[in-house]
N, C-alpha and C positions, 0 to 999 in steps of 0.2 A: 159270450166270450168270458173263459174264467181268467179272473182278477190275480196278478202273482205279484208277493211284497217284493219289492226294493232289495230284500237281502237274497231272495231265491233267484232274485232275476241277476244278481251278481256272481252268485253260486253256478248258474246255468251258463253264464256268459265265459265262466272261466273255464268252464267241464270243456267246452265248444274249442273256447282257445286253444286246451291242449293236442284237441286235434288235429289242430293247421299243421300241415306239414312247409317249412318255409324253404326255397331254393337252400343250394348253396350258393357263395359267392361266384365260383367258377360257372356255375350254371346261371347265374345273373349276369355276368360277366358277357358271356357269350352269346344268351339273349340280347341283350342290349345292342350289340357290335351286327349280329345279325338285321335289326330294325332299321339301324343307321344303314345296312349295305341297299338293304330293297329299299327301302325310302330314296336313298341314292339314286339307284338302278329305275328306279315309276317315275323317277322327275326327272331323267335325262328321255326315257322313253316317250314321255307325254310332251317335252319339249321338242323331241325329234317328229312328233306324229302334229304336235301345234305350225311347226313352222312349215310343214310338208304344206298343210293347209292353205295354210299363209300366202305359200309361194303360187299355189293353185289361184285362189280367187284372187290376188293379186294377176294375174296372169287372166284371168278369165275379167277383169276388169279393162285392163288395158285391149282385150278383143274389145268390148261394149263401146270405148270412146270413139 
């Protein structure tokens, strides 16, 4: 593994950095607003599909007694 000084390795790090291309706000913006809607949208799904459950083996309990 070749050995690189401290100062190359700062030199490399910053060639690297100017590459990053970074959103813009708008597109950050809208990201974010979109995560928040599906996050939304999975946890009323999974809650509708948990209580469907729910209601089943409840119901298939009440046969057993």
């Amino acid at each position: 593994m070749a050995k690189t000084s401290p100062g190359e390795f700062i030199k490399q790090v910053q060639t690297e950095t100017k590459k990053v291309v970074w959103p813009s706000w708008a597109e950050t913006w809208q990201t974010g607003l979109m995560v928040v809607v599906m996050t939304t949208l999975l946890g009323l799904f999974f809650f509708a599909i948990d209580a469907f459950f729910d209601r089943i083996v409840a119901a298939l309990l009440l046969l057993a007694k």
